[in-house]
Structure formats: structure tokens, C-alpha cells
C-alpha positions as CSV (number, residue, x, y, z in Angstrom):
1,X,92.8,97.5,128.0
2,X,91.1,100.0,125.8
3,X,87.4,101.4,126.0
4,X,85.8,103.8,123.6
5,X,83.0,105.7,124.6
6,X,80.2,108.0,121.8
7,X,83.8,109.0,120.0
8,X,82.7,111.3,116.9
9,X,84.6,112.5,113.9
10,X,83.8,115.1,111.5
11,X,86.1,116.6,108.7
12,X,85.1,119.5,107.2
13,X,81.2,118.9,108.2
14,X,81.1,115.3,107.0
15,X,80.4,112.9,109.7
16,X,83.4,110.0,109.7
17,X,82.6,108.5,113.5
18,X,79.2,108.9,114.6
19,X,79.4,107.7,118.0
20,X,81.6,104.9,118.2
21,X,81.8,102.4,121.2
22,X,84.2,99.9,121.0
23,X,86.5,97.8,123.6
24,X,90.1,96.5,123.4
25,X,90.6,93.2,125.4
26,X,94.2,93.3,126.8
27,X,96.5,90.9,125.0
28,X,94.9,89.6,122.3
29,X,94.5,91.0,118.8
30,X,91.2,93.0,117.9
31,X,90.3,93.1,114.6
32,X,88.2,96.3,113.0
33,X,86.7,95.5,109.8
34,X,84.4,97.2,107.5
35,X,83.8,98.8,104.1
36,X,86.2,101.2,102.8
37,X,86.0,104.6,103.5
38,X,84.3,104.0,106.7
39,X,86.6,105.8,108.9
40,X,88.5,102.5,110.1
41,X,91.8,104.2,109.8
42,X,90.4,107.4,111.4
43,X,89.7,105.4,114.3
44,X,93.4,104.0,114.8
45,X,94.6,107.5,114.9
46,X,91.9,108.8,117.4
47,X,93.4,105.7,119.8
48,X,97.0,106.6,119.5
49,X,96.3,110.5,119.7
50,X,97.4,111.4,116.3
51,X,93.5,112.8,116.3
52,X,91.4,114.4,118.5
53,X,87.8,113.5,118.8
54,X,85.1,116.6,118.3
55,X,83.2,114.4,120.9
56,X,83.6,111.3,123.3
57,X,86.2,109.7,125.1
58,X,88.9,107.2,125.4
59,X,89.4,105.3,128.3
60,X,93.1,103.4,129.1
61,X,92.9,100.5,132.0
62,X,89.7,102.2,133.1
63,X,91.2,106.1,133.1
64,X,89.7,109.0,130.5
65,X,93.4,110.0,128.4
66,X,91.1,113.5,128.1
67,X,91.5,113.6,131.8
68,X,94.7,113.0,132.7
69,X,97.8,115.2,132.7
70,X,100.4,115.7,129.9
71,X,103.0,113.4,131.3
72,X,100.6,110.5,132.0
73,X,99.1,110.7,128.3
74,X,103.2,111.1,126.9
75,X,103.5,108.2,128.8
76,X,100.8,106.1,127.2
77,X,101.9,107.1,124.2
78,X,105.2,106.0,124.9
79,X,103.4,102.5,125.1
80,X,102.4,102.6,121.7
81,X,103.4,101.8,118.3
82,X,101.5,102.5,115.1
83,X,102.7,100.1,111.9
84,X,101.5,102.3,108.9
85,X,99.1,101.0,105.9
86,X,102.3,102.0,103.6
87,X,105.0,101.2,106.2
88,X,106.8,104.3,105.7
89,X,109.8,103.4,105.6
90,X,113.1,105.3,104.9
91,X,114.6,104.6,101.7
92,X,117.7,106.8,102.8
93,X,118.4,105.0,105.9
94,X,119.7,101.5,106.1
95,X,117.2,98.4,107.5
96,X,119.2,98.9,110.3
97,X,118.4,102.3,111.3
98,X,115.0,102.1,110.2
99,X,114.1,99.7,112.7
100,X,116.7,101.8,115.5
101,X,114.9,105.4,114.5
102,X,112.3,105.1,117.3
103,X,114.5,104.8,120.1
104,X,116.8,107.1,118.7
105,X,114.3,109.8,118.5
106,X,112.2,109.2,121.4
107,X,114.3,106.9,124.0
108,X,117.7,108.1,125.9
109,X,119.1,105.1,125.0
110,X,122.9,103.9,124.9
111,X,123.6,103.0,121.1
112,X,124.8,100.0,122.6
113,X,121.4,99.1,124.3
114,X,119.8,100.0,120.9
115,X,121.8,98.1,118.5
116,X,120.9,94.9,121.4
117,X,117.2,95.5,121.1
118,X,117.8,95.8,117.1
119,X,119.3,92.7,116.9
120,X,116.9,90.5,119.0
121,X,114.3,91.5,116.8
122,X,116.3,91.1,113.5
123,X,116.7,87.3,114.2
124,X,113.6,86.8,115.7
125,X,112.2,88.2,112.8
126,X,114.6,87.2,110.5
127,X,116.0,89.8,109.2
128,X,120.0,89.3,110.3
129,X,121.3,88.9,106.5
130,X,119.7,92.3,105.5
131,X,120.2,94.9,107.9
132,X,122.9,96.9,106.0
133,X,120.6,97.1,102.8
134,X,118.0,100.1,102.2
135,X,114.3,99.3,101.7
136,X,114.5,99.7,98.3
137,X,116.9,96.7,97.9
138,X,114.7,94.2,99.4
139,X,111.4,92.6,98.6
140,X,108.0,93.8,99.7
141,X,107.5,91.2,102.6
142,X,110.8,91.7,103.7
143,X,109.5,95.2,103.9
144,X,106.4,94.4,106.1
145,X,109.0,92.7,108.5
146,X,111.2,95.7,108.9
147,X,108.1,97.8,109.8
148,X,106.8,95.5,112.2
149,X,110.4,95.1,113.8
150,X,110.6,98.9,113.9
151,X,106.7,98.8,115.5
152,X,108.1,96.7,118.0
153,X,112.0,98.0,119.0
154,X,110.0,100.1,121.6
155,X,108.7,97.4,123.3
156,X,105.2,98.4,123.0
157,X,102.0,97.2,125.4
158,X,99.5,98.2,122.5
159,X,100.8,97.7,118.8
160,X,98.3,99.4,116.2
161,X,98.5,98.1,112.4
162,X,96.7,100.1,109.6
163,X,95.9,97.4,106.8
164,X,99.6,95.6,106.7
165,X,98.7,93.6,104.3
166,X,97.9,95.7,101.6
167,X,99.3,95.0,98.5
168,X,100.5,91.5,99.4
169,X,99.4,88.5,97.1
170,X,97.4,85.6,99.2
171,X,100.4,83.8,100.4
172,X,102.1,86.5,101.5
173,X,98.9,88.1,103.5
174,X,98.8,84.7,105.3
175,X,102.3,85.2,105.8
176,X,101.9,88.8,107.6
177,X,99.2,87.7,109.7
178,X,100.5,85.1,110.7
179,X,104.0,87.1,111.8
180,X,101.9,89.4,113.4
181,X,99.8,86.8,115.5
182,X,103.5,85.1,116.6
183,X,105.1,88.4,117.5
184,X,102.0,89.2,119.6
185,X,102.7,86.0,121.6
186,X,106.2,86.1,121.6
187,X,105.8,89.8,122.6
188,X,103.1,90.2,124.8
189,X,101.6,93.3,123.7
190,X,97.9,94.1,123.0
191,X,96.9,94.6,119.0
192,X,94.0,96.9,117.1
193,X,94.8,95.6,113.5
194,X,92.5,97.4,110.2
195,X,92.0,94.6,108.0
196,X,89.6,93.8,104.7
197,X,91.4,90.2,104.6
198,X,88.1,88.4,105.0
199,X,88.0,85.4,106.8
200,X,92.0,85.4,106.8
201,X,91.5,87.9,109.6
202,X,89.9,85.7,111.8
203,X,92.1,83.1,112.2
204,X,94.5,85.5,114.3
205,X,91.9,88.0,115.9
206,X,90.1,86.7,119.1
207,X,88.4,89.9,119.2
208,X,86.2,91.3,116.2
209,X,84.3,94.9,115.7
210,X,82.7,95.8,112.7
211,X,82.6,99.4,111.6
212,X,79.8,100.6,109.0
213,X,77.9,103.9,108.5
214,X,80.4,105.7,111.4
215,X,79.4,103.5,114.2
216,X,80.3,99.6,115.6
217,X,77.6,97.7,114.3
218,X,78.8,94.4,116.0
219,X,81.4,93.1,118.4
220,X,82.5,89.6,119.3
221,X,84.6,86.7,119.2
222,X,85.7,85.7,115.6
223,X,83.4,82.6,115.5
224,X,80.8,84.5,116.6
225,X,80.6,86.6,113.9
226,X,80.7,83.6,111.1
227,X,78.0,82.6,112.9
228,X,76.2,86.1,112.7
229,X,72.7,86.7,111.2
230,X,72.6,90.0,111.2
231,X,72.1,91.3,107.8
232,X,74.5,94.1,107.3
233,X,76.9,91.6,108.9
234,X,76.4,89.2,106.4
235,X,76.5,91.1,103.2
236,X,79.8,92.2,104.0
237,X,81.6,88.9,104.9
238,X,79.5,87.5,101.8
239,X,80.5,90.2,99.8
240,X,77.2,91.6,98.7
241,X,76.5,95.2,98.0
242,X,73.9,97.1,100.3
243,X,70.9,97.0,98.6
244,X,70.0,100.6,99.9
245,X,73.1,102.0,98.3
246,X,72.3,100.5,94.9
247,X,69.0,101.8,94.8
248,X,70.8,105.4,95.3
């Protein structure tokens, strides 16, 4: 669905993406692991356009987004859906318009068709019982739920999630992934999910691609990489510092 070609990053001089190359397989979910501060994040916004690479490119179904016009890279956009790290939700707006905003401010949409779409994903995600209360009167999974209904009230092809389960204690992280891994084939769309829950990860993504030191240092199936050898590989998933970065 997706391929990234050389993409670089630099804030303020300081290198984040050194020439990244990564693929996207079409409906399945891709997870992109690595250390923190590696630019993991960075990398989500680069796909959805909230960035602009200083170098590279970004291909869609085979065509550059740098190369096409504005209408056909609105349109992509209009394909995806970003669920935020901190879910940003609106603590002034109701569960129910939370999930509704994106359709209100981007579709032409009868409220009618809107409160429909709401409501299919409210009890598919149940979340019926709750839609009058603010995000501040329900609990933090519930939370999690409203984002990913309001990630999905588009009806996105390519759903990106910036560490969703942040925050959450072990059951509930199983929980999320879980949810996300249903939705995605209930749904049908594509998924790029940022994620530190090691191995949990794996047992949703069919697609992994390590980040570390600004460039994908590995890419494969989830049981390939249990399987890996490589050494950087295998300090992370093990846990183990890099021994050049103690020495420093």
C-alpha cells in the first residue's frame, strides 16, 4: 500500500530519519518498533503529511504523493486517520461529538448520515451506554475506545496509531491491541501502529520494521523477527542496553 523511499528528517540540524525505507503491506497491521526517541512518531506524521521530508519520498499504490496534484494528495489524506499517542480528546464535547467531529469538519455530511455512522461504531465498539458523557467522566480504556471510534467514523483505508497503549496497565494493553486487531478486520483498513509493547505487539502485527539510529534496521513477518539473530535486533527485544552507548 505504502512504500518509503531514502525519507530524511532533520530538526534544527539534528538528524531524526537518516534515510528511511520502509513498506506498508495493504491490509494488515505494520508494526514500527524501536528505542525511544528514535523518530518513530516522526515517521507517522511524515506518512500522513502532517511533515514534510527535507529528502525522499513517499509512494501510495505505487504513485510519488510529492508528485501528484493537490486534490489527489487531499484525497489520500481524506483516506486517512491518525489515533494520537494522547488521544486528544475533547473534554468539552460529549463522547458523542467527539467521535462525530471528523465528519463534521471535513465531510458534507447529513447529520442524519453522521449520527448513523456514530452509532454503528458505538455498538460495535461498545460504547452505546456512554455517548452523552464527556471524556472526563469515563475511564481511561473507555477513552482509547472513543479515539479509535473517532479514528474510524471516516471510514479510513489506512488507520495510523501513535503508541495507543500508553499508559494502560498489562490487561488493558492486551485489551487495545486486541480492539485494534478486530476493528482492522471488521473494518478492512490498512494499519502503521508505534508500539514499545514487546512481544504483545506481535501477536496482532503481520508486518514488523524496526527503527534504530534514524534508519529501518530490519523488516519482516513477526515470527521472523523472534527468530532474528541480528544483534541490535536482539538487545532490544531482550531488553539489553547498547553496549556502545554505555561506553559513551
Amino acid at each position: 500500500m505504502i512504500e518509503i523511499r531514502g525519507l530524511t528528517k532533520a530538526f534544527a540540524g539534528q538528524p531524526v530519519l537518516r534515510g528511511v525505507d520502509m513498506t506498508v503491506p495493504e491490509g494488515m497491521v505494520t508494526a514500527v518498533i524501536g528505542k525511544s526517541g528514535e523518530g518513530k512518531s516522526v515517521l507517522l506524521k511524515h506518512i500522513i503529511g502532517l511533515l514534510k521530508p527535507d529528502a525522499g519520498d513517499i509512494l501510495f499504490q505505487g504513485r510519488s504523493l510529492a508528485e501528484v496534484g493537490l486534490a489527489e494528495r487531499r484525497a489520500f489524506r481524506r483516506r486517512c486517520s491518525y489515533m494520537f499517542q494522547n488521544m486528544a480528546l475533547f473534554d468539552s464535547l460529549t463522547v458523542f461529538d467527539n467521535i462525530a467531529l471528523p465528519l463534521r469538519e471535513t465531510a458534507r455530511m447529513a447529520e442524519a448520515e453522521t449520527a448513523r455512522r456514530v452509532g454503528v461504531l458505538a455498538e460495535r465498539l461498545e460504547l452505546v451506554g456512554i455517548l452523552e458523557k464527556f471524556p472526563s467522566q469515563i475511564s481511561g480504556g473507555m477513552q482509547k475506545r472513543v479515539a479509535l471510534a473517532r479514528a474510524l467514523v471516516t471510514e479510513p483505508g489506512l488507520v495510523l496509531f501513535d503508541e495507543p497503549t500508553t499508559g494502560l496497565d498489562p490487561i488493558r494493553k492486551s485489551a487495545v491491541l486486541s480492539l485494534i486487531d478486530q476493528s482492522r478486520k471488521r473494518f478492512g483498513f490498512t494499519a502503521v501502529l508505534v508500539s514499545h509493547d514487546i512481544p504483545d505487539v506481535f501477536d496482532v502485527a503481520g508486518h514488523v520494521a524496526m527503527l534504530d539510529a534514524g534508519r529501518i534496521v530490519w523488516e519482516g513477518s513477526a515470527e521472523a523477527i523472534v527468530a532474528c539473530q541480528d544483534p541490535v535486533v536482539r538487545r532490544f527485544l531482550s531488553g539489553q542496553p547498547d553496549p556502545d552507548a554505555a561506553d559513551a
